[in-house]
C-alpha positions as CSV (number, residue, x, y, z in Angstrom):
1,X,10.1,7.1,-8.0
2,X,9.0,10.4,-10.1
3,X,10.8,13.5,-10.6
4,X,9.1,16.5,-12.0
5,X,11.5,19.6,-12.6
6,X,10.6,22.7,-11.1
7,X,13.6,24.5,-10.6
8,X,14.4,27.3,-12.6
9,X,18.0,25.7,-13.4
10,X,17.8,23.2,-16.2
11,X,17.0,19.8,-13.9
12,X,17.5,21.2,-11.0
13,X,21.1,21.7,-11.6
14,X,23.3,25.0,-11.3
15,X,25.0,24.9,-14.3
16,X,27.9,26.8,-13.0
17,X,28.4,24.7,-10.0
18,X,28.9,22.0,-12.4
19,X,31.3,23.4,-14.5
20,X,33.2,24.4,-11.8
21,X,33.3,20.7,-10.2
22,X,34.2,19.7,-14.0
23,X,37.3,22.2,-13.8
24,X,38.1,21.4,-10.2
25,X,38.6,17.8,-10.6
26,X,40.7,18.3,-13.5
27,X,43.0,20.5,-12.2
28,X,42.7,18.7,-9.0
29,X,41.9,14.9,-9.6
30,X,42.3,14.3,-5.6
31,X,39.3,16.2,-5.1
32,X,37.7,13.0,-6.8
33,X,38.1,11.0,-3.8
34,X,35.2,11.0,-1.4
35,X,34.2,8.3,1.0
36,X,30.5,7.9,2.8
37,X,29.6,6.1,6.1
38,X,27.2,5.0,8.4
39,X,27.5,3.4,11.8
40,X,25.1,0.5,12.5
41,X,23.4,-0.4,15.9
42,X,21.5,-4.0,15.2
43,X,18.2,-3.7,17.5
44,X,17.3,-7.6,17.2
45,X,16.0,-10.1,15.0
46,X,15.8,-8.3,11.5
47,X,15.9,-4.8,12.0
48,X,18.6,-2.2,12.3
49,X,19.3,1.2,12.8
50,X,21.9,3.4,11.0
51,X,23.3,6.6,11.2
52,X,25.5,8.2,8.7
53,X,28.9,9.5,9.1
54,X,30.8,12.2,7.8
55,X,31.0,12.7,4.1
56,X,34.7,13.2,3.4
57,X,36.3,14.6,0.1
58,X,40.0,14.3,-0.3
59,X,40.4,13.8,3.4
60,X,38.1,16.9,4.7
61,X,34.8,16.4,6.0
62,X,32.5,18.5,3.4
63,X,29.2,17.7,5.3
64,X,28.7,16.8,8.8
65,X,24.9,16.5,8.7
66,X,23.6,13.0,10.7
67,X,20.7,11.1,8.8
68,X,19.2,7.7,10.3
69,X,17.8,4.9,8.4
70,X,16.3,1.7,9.6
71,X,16.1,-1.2,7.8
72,X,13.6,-4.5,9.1
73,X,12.2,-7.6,6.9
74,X,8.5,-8.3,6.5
75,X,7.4,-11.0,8.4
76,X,7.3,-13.7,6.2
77,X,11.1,-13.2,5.8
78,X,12.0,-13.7,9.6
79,X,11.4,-10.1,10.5
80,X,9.0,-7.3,12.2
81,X,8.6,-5.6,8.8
82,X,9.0,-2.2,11.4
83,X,11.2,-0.5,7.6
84,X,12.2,-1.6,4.5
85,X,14.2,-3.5,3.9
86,X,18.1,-4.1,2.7
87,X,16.6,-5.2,-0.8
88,X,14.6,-2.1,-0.8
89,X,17.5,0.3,0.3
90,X,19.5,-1.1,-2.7
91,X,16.7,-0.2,-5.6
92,X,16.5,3.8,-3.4
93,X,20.8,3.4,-3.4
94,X,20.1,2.5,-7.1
95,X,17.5,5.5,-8.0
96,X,18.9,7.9,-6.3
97,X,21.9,7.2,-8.3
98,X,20.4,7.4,-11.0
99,X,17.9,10.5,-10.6
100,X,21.4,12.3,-9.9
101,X,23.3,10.7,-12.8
102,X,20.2,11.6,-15.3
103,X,19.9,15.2,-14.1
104,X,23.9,15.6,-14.1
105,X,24.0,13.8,-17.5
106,X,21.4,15.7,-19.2
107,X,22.4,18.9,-18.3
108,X,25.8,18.6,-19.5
109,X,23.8,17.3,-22.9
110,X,21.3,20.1,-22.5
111,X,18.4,18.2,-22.1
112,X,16.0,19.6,-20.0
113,X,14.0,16.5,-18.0
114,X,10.8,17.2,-17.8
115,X,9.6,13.9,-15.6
116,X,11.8,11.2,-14.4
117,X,10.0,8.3,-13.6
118,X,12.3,5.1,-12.3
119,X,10.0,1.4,-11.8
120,X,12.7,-0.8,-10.5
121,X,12.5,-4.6,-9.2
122,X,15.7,-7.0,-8.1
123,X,15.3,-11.0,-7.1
124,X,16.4,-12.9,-4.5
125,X,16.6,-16.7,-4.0
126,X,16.5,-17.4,-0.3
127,X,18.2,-20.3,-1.1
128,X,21.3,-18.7,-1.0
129,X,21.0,-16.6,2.1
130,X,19.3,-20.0,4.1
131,X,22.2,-21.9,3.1
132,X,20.1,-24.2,1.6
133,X,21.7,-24.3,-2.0
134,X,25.2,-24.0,-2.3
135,X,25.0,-23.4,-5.7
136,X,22.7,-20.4,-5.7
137,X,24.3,-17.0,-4.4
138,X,22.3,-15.1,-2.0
139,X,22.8,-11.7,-3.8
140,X,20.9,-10.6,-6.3
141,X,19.7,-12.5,-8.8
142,X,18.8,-9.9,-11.0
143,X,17.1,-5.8,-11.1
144,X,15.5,-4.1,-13.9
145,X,15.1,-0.8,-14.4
146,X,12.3,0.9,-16.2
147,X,12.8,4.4,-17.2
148,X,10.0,6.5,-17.9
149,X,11.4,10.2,-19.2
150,X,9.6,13.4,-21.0
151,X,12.0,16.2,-21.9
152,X,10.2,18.3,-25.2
153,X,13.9,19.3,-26.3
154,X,14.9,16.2,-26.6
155,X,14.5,12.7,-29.5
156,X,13.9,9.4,-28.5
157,X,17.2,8.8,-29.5
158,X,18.7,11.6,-27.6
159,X,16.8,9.6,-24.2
160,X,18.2,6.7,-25.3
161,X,21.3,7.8,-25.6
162,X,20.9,9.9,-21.7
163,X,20.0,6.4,-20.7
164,X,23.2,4.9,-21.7
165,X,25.3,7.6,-20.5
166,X,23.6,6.7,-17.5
167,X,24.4,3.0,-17.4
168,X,28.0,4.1,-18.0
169,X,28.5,7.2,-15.4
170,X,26.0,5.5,-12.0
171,X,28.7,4.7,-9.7
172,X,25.9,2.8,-7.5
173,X,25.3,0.7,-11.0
174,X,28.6,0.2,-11.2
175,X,29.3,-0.5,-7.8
176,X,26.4,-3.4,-8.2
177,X,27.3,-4.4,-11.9
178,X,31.0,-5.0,-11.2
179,X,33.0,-6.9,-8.6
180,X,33.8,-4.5,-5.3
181,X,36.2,-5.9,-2.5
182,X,34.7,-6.2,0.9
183,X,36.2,-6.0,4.1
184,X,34.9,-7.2,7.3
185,X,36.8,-7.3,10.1
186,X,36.0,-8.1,14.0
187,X,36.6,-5.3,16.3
188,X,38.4,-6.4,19.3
């Protein structure tokens, strides 16, 4: 994934806006609370089809737009290899995280990105997921992230440190780093 900014607001971000969301939160931490969807239809074997649902902030929808992602397996894993797949949709949940949390993050540090480049891997035993080895999870076994960044106003040091502020403020990092209860529940 490569970012190049072209937008006349440093990284693509409208300062203002920002600093508004800052001041709106704080005077209104509720507004904080947002919750994202999809609705899945399973079309056989492997592959899927999803469609998202309404974005909702503080109990208000706040965008109502529909997007539709498939997800399929390649055919040495059991599927039609018609999409990516789950793994796949993690590392793009993952970068797109992150592309939002660096441009966010620098801009409040005035560092003005010049590319964003994200290589990013994640392992799977199939042990796991076949049931084959009850001792190996069938998550992921690991992902690394390699960040490749250019901004002329800004040290090594100052990237480093945008790249820990990063680690520390993705909530898709955090959501994959820390423990998150799941809830699955028949519909009858």
């Amino acid at each position: 994934m490569t970012i190049t900014n072209q937008k006349t607001a440093p990284n693509g971000i409208d300062t203002q806006a920002l600093q508004d969301t800052l001041d709106a939160v704080r005077k209104q931490p509720e507004l904080a609370q947002v919750t994202f969807g999809i609705d899945c239809e399973w079309l056989g074997g492997c592959h899927q089809r999803s469609t998202t649902a309404d974005v909702v902030q503080n109990g208000a929808p706040v965008r109502t737009t529909r997007f539709t992602m498939e997800s399929d397996e390649p055919e040495a894993l059991l599927g039609t290899d018609h999409a990516p797949n789950p793994g796949e949709y993690v590392l793009q949940a993952l970068a797109g995280c992150y592309a939002a949390t660096f441009a966010a993050q620098a801009t409040v540090r005035g560092i003005e990105l010049e590319t964003l480049r994200l290589e990013m891997e994640t392992d799977f035993d199939l042990q796991g997921f076949l049931g084959i080895d009850q001792r190996v999870r069938p998550g992921a076994q690991a992902i690394r992230v390699v960040v490749h960044a250019t901004a002329s106003n800004a040290s090594g040091e100052d990237l480093q440190a945008l790249v820990e502020a990063v680690e520390a403020h993705s909530p898709i990092r955090d959501t994959l780093a820390n423990p998150v209860p799941v809830t699955t529940t028949l519909a009858r």
